[in-house]
C-alpha positions as CSV (number, residue, x, y, z in Angstrom):
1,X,-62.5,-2.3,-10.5
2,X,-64.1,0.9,-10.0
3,X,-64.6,1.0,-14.2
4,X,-66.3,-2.3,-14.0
5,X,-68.9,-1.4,-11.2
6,X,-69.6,1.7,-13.5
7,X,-70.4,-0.3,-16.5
8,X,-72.5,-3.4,-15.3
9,X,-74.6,-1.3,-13.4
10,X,-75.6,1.2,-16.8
11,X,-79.0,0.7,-17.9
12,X,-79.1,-2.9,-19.8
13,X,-76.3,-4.1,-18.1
14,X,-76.2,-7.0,-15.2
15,X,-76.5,-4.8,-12.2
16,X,-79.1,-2.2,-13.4
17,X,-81.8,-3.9,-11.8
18,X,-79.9,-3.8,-8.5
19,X,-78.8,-0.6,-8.7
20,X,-82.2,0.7,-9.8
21,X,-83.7,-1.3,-6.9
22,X,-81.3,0.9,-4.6
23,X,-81.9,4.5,-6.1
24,X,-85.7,3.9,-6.0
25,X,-84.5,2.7,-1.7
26,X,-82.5,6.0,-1.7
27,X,-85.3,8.1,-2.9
28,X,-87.3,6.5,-0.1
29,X,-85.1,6.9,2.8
30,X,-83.5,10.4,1.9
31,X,-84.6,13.8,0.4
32,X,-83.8,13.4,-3.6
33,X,-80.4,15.6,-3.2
34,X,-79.2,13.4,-0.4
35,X,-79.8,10.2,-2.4
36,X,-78.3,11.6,-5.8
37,X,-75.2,12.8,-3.4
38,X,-74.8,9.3,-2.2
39,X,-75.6,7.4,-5.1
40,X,-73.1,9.2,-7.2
41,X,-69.9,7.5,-5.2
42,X,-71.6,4.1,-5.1
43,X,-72.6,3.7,-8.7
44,X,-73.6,7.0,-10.4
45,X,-70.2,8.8,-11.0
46,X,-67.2,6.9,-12.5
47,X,-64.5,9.9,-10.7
48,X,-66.5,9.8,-7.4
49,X,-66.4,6.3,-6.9
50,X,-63.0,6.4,-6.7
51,X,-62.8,7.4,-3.2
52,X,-65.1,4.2,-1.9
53,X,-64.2,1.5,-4.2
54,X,-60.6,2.9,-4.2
55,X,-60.8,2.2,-0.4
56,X,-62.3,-1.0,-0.2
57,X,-60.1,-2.3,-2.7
58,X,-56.9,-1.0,0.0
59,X,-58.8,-2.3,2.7
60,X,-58.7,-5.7,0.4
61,X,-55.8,-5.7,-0.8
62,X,-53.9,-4.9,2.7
63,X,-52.6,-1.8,1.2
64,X,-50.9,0.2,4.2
65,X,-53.0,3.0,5.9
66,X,-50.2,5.3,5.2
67,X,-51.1,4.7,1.1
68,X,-54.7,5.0,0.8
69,X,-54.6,8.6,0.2
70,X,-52.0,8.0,-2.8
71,X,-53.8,5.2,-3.9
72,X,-57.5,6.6,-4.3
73,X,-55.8,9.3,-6.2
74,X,-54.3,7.7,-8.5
75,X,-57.6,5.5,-9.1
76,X,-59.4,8.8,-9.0
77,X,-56.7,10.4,-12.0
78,X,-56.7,7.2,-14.1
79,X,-61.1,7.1,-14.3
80,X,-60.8,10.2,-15.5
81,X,-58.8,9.9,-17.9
82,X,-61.0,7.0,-18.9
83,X,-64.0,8.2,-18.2
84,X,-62.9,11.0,-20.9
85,X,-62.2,8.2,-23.4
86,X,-65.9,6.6,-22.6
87,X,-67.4,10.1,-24.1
């Protein structure tokens, strides 16, 4: 999931306008670190997305509370090992 978010939102890709839309919203709102820092788990970094996409897909999934932690981990291990093969 978290691969897929990463990719349509890339420049020429389905979701760029959106996502260009919310960085120039970010840039308004918050100081320029604060919006790269929270950009970067929404949409800008395949291995920090991980820990919100990983949770929202617990969350709807009804994984247990007691395996998020494992879970996001493992989501966080396996983008970057594909986020290695994407360079």
């Amino acid at each position: 999931m978290t691969t897929a978010i990463y990719a349509c939102c890339r420049d020429g890709m389905i979701f760029a306008e959106i996502r260009i839309f919310v960085q120039n919203c970010f840039d308004k709102w918050f100081d320029s670190r604060w919006s790269d820092i929270i950009q970067k788990p929404l949409f800008g970094c395949l291995v920090c997305m991980s820990s919100v996409w990983g949770l929202t897909g617990c969350i709807a999934l009804g994984v247990p509370a007691s395996e998020w932690v494992f879970t996001i981990l493992q989501v966080c291990g396996l983008n970057v090992l594909i986020s290695r093969l994407l360079q």
